[in-house]
Z-matrix of the N, CA and C atoms (Angstrom, degrees):
N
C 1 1.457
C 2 1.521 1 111.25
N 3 1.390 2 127.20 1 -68.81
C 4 1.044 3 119.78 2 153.92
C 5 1.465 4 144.69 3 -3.31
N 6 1.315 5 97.67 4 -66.64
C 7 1.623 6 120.84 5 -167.80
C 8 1.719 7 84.81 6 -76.12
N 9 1.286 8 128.01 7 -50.29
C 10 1.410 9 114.51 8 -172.45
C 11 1.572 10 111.77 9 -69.28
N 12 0.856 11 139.78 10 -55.17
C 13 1.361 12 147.32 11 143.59
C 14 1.571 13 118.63 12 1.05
N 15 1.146 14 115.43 13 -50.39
C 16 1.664 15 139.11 14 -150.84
C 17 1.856 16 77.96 15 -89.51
N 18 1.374 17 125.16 16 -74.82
C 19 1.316 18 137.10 17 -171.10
C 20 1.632 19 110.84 18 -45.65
N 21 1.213 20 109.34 19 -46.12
C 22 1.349 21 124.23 20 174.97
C 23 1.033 22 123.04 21 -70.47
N 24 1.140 23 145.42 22 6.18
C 25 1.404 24 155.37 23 168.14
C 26 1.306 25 106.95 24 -127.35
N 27 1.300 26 136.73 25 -8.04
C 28 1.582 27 127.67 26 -173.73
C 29 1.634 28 75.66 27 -100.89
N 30 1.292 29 135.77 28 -71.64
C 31 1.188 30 135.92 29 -161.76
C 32 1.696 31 107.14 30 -51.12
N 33 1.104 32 125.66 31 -52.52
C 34 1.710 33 128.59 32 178.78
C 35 1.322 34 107.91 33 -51.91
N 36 1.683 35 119.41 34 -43.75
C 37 1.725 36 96.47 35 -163.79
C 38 1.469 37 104.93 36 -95.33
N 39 1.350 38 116.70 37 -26.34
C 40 1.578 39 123.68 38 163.78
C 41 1.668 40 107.09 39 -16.91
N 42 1.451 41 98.88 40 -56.76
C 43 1.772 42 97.23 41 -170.96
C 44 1.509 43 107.14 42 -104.66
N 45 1.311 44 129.08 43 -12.59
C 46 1.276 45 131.89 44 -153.69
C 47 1.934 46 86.32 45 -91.75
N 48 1.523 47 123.95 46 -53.93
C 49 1.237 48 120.84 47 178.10
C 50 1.258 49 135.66 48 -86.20
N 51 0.807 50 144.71 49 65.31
C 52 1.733 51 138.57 50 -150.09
C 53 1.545 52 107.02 51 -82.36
N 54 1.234 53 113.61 52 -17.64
C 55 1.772 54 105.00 53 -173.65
C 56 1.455 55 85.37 54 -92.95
N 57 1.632 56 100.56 55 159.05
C 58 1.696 57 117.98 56 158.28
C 59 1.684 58 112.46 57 -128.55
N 60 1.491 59 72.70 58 151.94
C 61 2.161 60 73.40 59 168.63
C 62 1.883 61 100.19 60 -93.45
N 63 1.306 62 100.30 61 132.81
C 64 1.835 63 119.20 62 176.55
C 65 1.442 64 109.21 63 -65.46
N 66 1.043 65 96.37 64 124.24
C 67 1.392 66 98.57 65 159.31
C 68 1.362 67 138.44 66 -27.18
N 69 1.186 68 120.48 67 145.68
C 70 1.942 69 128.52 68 -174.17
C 71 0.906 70 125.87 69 -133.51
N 72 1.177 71 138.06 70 112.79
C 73 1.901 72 158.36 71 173.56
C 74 2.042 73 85.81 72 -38.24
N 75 1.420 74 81.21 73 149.63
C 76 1.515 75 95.62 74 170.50
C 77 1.193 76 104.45 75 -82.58
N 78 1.431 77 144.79 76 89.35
C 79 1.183 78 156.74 77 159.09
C 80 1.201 79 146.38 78 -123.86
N 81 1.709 80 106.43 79 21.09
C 82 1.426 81 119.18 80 137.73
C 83 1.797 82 82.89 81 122.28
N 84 0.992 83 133.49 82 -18.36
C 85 1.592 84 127.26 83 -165.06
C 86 1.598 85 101.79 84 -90.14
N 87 1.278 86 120.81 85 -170.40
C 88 1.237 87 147.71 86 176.04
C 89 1.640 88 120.33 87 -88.86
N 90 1.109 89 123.98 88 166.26
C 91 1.598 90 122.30 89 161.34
C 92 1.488 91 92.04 90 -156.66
N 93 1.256 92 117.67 91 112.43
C 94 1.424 93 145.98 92 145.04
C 95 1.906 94 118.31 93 -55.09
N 96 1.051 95 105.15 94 76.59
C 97 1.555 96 120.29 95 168.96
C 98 1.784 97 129.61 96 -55.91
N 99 0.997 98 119.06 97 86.54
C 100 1.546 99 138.38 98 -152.88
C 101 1.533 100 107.38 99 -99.82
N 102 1.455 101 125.09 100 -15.12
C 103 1.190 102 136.87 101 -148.96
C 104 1.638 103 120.68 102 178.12
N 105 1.258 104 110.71 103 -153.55
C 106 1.898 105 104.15 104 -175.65
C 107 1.956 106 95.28 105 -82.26
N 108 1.025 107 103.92 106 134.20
C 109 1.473 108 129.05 107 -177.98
C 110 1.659 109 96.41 108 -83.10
N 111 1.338 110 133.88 109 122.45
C 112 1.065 111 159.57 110 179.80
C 113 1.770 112 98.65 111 -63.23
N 114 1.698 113 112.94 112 161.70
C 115 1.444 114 101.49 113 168.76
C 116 1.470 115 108.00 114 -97.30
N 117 0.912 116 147.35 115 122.14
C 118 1.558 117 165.95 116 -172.80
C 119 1.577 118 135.29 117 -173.50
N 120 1.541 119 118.28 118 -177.35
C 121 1.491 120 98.32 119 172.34
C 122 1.651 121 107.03 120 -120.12
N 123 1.313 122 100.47 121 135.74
C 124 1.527 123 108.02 122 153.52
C 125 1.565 124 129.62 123 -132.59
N 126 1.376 125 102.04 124 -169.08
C 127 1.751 126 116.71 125 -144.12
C 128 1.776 127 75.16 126 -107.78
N 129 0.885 128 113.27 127 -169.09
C 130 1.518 129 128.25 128 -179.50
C 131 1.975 130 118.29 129 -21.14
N 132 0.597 131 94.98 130 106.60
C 133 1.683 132 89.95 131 -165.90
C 134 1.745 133 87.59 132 -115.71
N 135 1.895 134 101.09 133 145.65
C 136 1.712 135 108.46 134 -156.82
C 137 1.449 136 81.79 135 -141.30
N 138 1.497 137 135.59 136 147.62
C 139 1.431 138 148.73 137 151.37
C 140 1.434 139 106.75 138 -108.89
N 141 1.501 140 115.16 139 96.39
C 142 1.356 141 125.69 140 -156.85
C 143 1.889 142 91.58 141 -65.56
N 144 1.082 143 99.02 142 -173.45
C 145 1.535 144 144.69 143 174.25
C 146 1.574 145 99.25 144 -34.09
N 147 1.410 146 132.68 145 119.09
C 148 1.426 147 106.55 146 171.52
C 149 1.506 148 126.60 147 70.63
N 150 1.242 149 118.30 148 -38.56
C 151 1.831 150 128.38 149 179.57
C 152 1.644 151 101.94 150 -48.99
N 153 1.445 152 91.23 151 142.29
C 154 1.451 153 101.88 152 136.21
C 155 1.651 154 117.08 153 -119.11
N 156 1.958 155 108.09 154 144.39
C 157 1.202 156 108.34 155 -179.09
C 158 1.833 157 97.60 156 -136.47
N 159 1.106 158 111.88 157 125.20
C 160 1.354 159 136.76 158 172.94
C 161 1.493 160 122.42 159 -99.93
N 162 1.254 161 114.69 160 137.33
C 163 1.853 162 125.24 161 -173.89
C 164 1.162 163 93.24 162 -130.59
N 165 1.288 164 130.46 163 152.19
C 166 1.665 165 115.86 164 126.76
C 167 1.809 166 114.06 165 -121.57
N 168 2.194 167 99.05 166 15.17
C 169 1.621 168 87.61 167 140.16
C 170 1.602 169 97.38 168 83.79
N 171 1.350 170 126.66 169 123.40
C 172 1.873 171 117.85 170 24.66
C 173 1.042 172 121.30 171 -73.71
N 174 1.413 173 118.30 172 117.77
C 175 1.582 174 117.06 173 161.27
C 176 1.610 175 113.81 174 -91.76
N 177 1.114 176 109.46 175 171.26
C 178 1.921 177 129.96 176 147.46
C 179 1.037 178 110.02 177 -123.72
N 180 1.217 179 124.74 178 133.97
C 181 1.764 180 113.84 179 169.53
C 182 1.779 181 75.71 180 -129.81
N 183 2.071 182 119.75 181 138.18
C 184 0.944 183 116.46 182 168.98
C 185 1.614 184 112.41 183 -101.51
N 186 1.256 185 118.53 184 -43.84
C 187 1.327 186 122.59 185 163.31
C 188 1.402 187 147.88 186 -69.11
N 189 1.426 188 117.03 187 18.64
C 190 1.522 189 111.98 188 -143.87
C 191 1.279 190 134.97 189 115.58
N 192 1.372 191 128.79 190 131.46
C 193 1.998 192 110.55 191 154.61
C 194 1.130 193 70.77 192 -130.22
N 195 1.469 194 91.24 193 144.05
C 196 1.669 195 141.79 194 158.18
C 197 1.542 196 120.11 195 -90.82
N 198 0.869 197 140.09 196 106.89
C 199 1.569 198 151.98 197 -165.78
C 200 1.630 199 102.31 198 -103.85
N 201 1.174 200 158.34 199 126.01
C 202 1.069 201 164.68 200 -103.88
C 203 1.991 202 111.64 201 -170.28
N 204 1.179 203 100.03 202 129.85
C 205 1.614 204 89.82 203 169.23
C 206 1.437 205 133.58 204 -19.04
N 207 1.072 206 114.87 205 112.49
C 208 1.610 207 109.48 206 -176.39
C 209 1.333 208 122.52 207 35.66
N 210 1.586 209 105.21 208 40.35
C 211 1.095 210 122.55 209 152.25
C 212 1.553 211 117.67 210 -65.68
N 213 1.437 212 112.78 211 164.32
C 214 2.209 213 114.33 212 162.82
C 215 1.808 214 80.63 213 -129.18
N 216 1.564 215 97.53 214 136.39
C 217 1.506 216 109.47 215 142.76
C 218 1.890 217 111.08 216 -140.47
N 219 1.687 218 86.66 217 148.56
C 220 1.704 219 86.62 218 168.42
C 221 1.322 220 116.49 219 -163.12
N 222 1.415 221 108.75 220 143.50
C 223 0.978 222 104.58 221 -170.99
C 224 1.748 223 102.96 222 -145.49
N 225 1.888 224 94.54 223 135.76
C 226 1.478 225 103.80 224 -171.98
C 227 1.954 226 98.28 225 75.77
N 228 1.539 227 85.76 226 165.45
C 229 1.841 228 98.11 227 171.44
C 230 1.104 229 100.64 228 -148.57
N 231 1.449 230 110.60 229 172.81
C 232 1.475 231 141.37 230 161.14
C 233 1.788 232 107.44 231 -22.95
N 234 1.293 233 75.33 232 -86.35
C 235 1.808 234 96.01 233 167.64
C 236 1.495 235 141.64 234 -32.65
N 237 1.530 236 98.26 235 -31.32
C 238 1.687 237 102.73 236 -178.18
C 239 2.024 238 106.68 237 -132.39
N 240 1.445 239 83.65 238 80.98
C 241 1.318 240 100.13 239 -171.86
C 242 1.660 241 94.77 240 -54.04
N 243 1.244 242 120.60 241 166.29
C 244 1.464 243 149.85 242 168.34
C 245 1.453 244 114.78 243 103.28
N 246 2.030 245 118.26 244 157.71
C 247 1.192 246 91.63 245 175.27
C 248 1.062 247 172.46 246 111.96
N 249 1.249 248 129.72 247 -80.23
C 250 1.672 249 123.34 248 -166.28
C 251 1.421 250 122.01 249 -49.14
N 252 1.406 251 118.42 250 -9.91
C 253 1.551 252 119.14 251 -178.71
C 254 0.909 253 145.84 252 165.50
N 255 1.814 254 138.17 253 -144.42
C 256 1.204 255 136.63 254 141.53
C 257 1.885 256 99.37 255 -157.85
N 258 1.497 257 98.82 256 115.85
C 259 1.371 258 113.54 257 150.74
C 260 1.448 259 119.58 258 -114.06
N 261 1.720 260 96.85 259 128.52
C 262 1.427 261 115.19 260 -173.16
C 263 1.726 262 88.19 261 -127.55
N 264 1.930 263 82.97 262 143.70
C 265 1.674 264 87.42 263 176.64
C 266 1.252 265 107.89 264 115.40
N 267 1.981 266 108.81 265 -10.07
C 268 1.236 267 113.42 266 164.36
C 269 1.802 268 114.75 267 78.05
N 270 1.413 269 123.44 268 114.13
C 271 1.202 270 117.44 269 162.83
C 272 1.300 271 133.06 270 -67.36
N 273 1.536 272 121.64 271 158.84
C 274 1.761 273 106.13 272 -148.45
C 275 2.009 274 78.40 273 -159.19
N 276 1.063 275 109.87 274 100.65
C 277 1.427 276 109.80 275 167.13
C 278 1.538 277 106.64 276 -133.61
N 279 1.908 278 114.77 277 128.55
C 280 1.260 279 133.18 278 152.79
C 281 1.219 280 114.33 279 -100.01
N 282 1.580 281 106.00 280 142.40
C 283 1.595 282 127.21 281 164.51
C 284 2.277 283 96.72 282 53.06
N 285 1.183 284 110.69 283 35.68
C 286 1.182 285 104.03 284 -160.99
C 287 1.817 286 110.37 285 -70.61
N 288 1.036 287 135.36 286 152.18
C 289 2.215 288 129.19 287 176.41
C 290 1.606 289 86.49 288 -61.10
N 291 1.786 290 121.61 289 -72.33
C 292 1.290 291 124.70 290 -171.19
C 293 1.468 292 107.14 291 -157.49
N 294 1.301 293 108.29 292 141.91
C 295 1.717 294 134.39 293 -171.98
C 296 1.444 295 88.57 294 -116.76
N 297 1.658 296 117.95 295 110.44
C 298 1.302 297 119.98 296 173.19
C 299 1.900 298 108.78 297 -133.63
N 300 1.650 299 107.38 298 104.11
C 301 1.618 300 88.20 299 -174.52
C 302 1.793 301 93.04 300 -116.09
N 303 1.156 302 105.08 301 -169.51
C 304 1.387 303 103.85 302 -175.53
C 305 1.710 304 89.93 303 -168.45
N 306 1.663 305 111.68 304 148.15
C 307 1.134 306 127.95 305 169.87
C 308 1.480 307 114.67 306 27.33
N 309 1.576 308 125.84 307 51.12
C 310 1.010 309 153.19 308 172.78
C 311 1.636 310 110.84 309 -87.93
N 312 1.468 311 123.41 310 157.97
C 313 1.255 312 128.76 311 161.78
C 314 1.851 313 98.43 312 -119.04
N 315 1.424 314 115.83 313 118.32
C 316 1.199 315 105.21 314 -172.16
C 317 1.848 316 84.41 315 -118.18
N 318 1.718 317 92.26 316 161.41
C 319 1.341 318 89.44 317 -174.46
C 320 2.056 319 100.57 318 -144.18
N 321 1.182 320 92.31 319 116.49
C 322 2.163 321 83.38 320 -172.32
C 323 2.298 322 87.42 321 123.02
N 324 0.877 323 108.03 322 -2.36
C 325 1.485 324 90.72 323 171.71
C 326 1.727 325 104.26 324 94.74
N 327 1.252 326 116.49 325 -170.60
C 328 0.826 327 152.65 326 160.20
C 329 1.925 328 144.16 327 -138.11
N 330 1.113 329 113.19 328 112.88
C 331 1.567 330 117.33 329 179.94
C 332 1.575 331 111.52 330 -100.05
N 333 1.212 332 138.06 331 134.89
C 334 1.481 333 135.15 332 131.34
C 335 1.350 334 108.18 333 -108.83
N 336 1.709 335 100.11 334 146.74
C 337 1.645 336 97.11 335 -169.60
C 338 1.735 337 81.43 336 -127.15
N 339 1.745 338 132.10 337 135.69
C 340 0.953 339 109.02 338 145.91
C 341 1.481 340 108.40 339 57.60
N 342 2.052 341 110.42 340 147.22
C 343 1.518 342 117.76 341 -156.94
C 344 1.788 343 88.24 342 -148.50
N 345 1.356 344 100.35 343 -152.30
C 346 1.607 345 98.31 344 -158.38
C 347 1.809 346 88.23 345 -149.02
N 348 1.680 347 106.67 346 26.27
C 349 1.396 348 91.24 347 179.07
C 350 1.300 349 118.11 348 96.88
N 351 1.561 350 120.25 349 131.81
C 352 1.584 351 131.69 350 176.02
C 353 1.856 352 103.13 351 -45.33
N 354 1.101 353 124.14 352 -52.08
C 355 1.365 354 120.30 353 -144.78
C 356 1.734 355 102.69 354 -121.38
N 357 1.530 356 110.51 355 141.61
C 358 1.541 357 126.57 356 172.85
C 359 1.312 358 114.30 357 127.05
N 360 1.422 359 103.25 358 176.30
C 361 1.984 360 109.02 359 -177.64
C 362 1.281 361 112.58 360 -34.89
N 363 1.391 362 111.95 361 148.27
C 364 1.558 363 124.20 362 -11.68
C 365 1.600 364 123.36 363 -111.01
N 366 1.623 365 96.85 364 28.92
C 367 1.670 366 89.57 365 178.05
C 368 1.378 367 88.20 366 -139.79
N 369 1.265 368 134.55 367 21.08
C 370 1.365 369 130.62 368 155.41
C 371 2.220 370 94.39 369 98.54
N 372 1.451 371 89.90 370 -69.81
C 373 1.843 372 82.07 371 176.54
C 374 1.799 373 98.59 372 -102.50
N 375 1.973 374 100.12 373 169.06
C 376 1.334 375 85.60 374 -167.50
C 377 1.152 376 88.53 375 -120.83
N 378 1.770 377 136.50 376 -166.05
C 379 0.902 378 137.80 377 -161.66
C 380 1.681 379 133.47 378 -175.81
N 381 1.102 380 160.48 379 146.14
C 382 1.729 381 144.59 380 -168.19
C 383 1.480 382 91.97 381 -128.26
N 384 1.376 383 111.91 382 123.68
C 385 1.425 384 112.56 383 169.34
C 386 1.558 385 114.01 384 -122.93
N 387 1.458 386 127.39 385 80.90
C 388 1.501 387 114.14 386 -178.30
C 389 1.260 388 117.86 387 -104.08
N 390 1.586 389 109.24 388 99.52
C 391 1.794 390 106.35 389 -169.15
C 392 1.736 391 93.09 390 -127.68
N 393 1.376 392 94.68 391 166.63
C 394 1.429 393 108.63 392 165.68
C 395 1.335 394 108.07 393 72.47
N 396 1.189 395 131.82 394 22.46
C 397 2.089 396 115.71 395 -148.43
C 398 1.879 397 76.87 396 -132.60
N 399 1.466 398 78.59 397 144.21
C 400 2.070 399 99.55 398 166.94
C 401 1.572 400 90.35 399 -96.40
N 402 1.478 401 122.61 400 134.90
C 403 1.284 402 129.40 401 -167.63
C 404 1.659 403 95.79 402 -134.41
N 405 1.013 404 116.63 403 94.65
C 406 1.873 405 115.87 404 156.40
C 407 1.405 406 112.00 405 -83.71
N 408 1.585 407 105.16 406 112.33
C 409 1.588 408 119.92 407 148.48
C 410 1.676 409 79.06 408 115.01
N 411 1.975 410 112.04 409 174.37
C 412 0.932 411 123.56 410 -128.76
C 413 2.155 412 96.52 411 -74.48
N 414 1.308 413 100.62 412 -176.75
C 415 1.830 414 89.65 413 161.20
C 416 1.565 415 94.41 414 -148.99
N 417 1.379 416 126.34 415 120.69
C 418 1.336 417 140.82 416 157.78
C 419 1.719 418 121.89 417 -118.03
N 420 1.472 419 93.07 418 123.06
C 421 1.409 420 133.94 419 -173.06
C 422 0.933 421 115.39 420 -100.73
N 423 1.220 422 148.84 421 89.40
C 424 1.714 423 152.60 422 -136.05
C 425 1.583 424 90.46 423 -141.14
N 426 1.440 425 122.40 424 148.12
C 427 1.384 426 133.01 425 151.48
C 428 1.265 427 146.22 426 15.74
N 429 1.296 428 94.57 427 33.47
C 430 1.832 429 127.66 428 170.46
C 431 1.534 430 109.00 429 -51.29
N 432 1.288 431 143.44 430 134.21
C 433 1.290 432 125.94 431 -152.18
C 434 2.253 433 79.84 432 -139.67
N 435 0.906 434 131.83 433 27.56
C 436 1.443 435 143.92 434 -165.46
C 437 1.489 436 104.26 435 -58.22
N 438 0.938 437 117.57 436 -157.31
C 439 1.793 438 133.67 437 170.52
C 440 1.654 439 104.61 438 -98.69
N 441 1.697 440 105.27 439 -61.86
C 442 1.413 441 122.51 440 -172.55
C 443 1.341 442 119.64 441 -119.16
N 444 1.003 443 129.07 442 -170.75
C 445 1.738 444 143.06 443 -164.45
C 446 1.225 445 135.18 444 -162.20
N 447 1.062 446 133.97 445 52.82
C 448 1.550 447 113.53 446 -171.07
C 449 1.418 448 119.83 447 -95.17
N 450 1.001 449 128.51 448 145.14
C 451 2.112 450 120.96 449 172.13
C 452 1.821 451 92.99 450 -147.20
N 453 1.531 452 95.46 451 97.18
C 454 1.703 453 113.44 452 -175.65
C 455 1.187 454 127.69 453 -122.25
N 456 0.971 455 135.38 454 136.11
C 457 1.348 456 140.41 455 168.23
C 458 1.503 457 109.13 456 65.47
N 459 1.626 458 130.88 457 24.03
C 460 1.506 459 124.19 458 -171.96
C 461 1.286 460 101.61 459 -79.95
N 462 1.368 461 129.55 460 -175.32
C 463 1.383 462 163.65 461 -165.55
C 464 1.676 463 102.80 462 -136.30
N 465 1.199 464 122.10 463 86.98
C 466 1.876 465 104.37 464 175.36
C 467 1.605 466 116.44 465 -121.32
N 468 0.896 467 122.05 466 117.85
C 469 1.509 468 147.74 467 -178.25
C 470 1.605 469 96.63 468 -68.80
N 471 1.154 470 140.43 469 41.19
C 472 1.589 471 145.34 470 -167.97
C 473 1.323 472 124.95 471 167.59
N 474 1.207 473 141.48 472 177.92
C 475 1.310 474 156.58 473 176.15
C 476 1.525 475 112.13 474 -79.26
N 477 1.874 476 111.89 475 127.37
C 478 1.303 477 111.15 476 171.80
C 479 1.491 478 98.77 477 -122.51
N 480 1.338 479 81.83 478 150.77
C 481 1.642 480 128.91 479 -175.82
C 482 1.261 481 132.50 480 -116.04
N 483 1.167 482 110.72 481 58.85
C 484 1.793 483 116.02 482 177.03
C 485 1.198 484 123.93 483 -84.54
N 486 1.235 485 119.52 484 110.56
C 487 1.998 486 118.34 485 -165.92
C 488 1.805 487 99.60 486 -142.65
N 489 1.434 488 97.48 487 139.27
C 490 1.566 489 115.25 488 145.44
C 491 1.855 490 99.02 489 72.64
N 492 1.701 491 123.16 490 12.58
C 493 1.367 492 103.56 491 -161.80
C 494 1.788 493 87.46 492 -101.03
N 495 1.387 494 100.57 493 137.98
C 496 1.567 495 117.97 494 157.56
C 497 0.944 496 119.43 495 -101.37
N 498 1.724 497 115.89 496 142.85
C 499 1.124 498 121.93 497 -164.81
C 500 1.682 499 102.34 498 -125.65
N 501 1.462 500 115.78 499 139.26
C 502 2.092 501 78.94 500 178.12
C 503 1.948 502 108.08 501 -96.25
N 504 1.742 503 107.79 502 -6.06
C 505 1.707 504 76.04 503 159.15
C 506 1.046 505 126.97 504 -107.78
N 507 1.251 506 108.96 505 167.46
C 508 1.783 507 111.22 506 -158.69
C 509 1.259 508 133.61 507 -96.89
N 510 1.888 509 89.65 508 24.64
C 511 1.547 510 106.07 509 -179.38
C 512 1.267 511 105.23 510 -126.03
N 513 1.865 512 110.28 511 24.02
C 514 1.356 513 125.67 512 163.74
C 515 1.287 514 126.12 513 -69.17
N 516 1.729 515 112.00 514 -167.07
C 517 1.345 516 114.39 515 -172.26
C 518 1.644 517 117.96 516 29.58
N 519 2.166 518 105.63 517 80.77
C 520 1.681 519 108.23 518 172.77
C 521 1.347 520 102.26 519 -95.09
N 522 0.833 521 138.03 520 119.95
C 523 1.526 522 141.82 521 175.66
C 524 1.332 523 97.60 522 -121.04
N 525 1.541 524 114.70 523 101.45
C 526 1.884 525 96.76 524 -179.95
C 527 1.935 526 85.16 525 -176.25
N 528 1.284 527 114.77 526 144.06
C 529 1.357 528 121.43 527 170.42
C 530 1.862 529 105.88 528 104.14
N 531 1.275 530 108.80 529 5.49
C 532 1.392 531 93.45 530 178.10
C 533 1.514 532 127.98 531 -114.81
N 534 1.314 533 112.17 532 175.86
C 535 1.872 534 109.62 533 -172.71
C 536 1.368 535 90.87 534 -133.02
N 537 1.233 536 100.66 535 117.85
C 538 1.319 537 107.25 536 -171.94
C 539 1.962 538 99.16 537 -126.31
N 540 1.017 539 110.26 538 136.58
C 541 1.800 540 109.11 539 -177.55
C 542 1.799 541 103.66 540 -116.19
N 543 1.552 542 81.64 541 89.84
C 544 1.640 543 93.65 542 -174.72
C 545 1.455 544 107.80 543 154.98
N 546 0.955 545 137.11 544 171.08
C 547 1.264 546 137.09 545 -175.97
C 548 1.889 547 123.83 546 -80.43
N 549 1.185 548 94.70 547 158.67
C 550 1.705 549 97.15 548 177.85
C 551 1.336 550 125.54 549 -130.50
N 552 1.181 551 115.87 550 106.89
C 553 1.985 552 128.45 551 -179.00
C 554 1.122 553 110.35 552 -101.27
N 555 1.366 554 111.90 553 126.70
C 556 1.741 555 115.07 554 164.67
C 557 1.827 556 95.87 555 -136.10
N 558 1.546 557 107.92 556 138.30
C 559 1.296 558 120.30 557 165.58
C 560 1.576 559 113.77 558 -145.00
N 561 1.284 560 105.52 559 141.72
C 562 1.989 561 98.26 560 158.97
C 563 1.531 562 89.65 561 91.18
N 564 1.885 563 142.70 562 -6.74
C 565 0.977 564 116.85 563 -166.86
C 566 2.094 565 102.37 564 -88.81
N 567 1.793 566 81.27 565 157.75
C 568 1.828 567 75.12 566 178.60
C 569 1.595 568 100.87 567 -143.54
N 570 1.133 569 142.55 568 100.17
C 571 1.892 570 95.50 569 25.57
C 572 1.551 571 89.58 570 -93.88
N 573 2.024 572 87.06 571 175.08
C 574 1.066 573 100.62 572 -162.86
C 575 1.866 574 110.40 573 -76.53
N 576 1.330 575 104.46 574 163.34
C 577 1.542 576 112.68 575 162.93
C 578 1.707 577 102.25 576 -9.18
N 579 1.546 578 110.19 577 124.61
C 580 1.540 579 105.64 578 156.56
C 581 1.622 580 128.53 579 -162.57
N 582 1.229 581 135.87 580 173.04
C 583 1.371 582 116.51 581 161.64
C 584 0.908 583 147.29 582 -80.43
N 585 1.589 584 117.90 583 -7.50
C 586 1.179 585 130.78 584 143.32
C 587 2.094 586 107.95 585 93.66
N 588 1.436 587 98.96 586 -148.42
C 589 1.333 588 107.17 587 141.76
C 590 1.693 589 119.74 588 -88.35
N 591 0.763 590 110.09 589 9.00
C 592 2.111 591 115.20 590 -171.62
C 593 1.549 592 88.65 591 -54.80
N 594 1.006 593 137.46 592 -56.27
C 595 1.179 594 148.05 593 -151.65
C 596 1.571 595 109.45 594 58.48
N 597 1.606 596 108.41 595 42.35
C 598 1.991 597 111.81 596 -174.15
C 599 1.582 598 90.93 597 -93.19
N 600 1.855 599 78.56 598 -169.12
C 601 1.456 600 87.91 599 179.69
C 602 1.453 601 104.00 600 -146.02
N 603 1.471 602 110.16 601 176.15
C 604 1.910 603 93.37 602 -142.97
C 605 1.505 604 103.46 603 -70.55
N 606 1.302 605 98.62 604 179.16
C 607 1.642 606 114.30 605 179.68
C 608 1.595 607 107.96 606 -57.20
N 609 1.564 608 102.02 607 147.52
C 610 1.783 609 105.30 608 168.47
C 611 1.522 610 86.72 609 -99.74
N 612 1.242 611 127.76 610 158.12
C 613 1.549 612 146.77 611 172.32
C 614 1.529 613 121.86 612 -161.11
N 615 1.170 614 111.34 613 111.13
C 616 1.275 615 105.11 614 -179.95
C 617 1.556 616 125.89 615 -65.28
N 618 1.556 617 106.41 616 -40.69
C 619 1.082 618 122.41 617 159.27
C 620 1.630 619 138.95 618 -62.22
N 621 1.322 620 135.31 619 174.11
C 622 1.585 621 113.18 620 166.18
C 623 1.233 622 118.43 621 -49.94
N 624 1.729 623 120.07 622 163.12
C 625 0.907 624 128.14 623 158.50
C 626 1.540 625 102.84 624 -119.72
N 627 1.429 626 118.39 625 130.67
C 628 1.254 627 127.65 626 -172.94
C 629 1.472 628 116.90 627 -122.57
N 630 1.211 629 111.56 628 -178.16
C 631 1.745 630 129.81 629 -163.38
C 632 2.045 631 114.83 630 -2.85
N 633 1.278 632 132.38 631 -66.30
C 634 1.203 633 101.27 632 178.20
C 635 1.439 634 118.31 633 -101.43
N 636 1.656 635 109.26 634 -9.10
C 637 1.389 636 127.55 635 -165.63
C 638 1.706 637 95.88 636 -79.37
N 639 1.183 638 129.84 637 -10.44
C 640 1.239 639 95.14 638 -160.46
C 641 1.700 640 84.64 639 -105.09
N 642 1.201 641 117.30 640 62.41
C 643 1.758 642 123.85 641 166.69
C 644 1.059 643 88.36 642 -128.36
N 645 1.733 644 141.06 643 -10.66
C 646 1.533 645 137.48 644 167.48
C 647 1.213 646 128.98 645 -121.71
C-alpha cells in the first residue's frame, strides 16, 4: 500500500501542478505554497485552505509549516531516500487531506489535529505518511479520519501520542520501526496499532509503551 501510494502522488502532481511558489530569504514573512515548492529556504511556509503543495527538497523551513484544512503536502518519498531537509518551528497541521514528509530533520515536534476524510483531491484517497524523519520534541497525532497511516522508521527526541485516528482501510494505522527516546501512547485507534504490510519491526522506546502501542 504504501509503496503504491508513495509512486502515485510523485507521479500525479509532477504533471497535475506545473506552477511553483519561489523560494524565500528568511526574512520574517510567509510563503503561501499553491503548487511544487522549489528547493530553497524559507521563513514561515503555509499550505493554504484546500492546496496542494509538493517538494521533493532541499528545503529550510525556519519558522514552521502550517498545513491548512484539507490541505495535501509532501515532501520527499518512500522511494528517493536522502535528504529532503530541515523544518524548524515544528509542523502544525488541522483538519489536513494528507501530511506526507519523508527523510526530513524536523525540529519543534510535530502535531496533526483531525483530517478532511478518507476520500478526494488530489489522489482520490488521502493519507499521513511520516517515515524516515529525525524529529526533536513531542509528535501528536489526534483524530485523522484518512484512508491510510503510516508513522515508520522515525528518530524522535520526545513523547508520542497517537489517539482516536480512524482509518477506513484495515491495513491502517503502521506504527512500527521507530526509536523514539520518550514514551509511546496510542488509544481510540481503529484499527488498532499494527504492522500491516510495513513488513517493520516493533518500536524501540526507552520510555513506556502504553494502551494500544504496547502490541508494537
Amino acid at each position: 500500500m504504501r509503496k503504491l501510494f508513495g509512486l502515485t502522488a510523485l507521479a500525479t502532481l509532477a504533471v497535475a501542478i506545473p506552477f511553483g511558489a519561489q523560494p524565500a530569504s528568511a526574512n520574517g514573512h510567509s510563503t503561501s505554497c499553491t503548487g511544487t515548492l522549489d528547493p530553497g529556504t524559507y521563513h514561515r511556509l503555509v499550505v493554504p485552505e484546500g492546496a496542494v503543495c509538493l517538494s521533493e527538497g532541499p528545503v529550510r523551513i525556519v519558522a514552521g509549516l502550517w498545513v491548512q484544512s484539507g490541505a495535501t503536502f509532501v515532501l520527499g518519498s518512500e522511494e528517493s531516500p536522502g535528504s529532503t531537509g530541515t523544518i524548524s518551528g515544528g509542523v502544525h497541521a488541522t483538519d489536513a487531506a494528507s501530511v506526507q514528509i519523508h527523510f526530513a530533520t524536523i525540529n519543534g515536534g510535530l502535531e496533526i489535529h483531525g483530517g478532511s476524510g478518507p476520500f478526494g483531491p488530489p489522489f482520490d484517497v488521502t493519507w499521513n505518511a511520516i517515515e524516515d524523519n529525525w524529529i526533536h520534541g513531542g509528535v501528536r497525532i489526534t483524530g485523522y479520519d484518512g484512508f491510510w497511516m503510516g508513522f515508520i522508521r522515525n528518530h524522535v527526541s520526545g513523547s508520542v501520542s497517537l489517539s482516536n485516528n480512524t482509518l477506513t482501510d484495515p491495513d491502517g494505522n503502521e506504527y512500527v520501526t521507530n526509536t523514539i527516546h520518550g514514551t509511546m501512547r496510542c488509544w481510540g485507534n481503529d484499527p488498532a496499532p499494527q504492522v500491516g504490510d510495513s513488513e517493520g519491526s516493533p518500536n524501540v522506546v526507552t520510555g513506556r509503551k502504553t494502551g494500544q502501542c504496547s502490541a508494537v
